[in-house]
C-alpha positions in Angstrom: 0.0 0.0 0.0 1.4 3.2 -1.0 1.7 6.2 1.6 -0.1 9.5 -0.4 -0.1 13.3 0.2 -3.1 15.0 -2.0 -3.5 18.2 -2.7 -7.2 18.8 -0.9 -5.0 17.9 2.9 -0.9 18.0 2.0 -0.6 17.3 5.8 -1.8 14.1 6.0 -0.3 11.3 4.4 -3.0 8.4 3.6 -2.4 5.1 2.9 -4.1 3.8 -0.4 -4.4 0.9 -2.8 -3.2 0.9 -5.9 -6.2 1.6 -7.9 -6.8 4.6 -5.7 -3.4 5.8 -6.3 -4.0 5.6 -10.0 -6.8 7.4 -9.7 -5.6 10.0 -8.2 -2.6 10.2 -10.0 -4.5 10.9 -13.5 -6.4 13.3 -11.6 -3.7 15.1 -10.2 -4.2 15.3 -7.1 -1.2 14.2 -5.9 1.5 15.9 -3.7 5.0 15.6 -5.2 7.5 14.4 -2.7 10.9 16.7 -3.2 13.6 14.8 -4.4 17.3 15.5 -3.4 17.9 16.2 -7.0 15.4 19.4 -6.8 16.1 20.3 -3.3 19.4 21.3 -5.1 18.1 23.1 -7.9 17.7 27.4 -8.2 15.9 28.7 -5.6 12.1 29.9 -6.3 10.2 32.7 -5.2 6.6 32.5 -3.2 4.9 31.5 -6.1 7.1 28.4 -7.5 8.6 30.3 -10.1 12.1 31.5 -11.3 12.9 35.3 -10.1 12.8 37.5 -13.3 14.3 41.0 -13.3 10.9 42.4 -14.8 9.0 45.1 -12.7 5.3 45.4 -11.6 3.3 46.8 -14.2 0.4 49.6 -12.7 -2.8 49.7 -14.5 -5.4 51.9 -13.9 -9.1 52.5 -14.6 -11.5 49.7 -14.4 -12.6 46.6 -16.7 -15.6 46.9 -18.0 -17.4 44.5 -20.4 -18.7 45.1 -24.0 -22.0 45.4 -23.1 -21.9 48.8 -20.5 
């Protein structure tokens, strides 16, 4: 029986069967365990993603639809 984190409670680890891991595996709704290959890797921001050296971009005004 495998031992699963999902996505809906990453703090609990479940024990499942292996059609219920499969099934949750094509539904994605399983946690990726971090491997010491990308533990090593670039550091990420907050939001999983590579820094960039682009800036904020302000907009103003308001979105409005087609129909107003």
């Amino acid at each position: 029986m495998p031992t699963i984190r999902t996505t809906m409670r990453p703090d609990q680890a479940i024990d499942v069967d292996d059609a219920e891991y499969l099934d949750l595996q094509r539904q994605g709704l399983l946690v990726e365990e971090p491997t010491a290959e990308s533990e090593s890797q670039e550091p990420r921001t907050d939001a999983g993603t590579p820094p960039t050296n682009k800036k904020p971009v302000a907009v103003s005004g308001t979105l409005r639809s087609k129909e107003s």
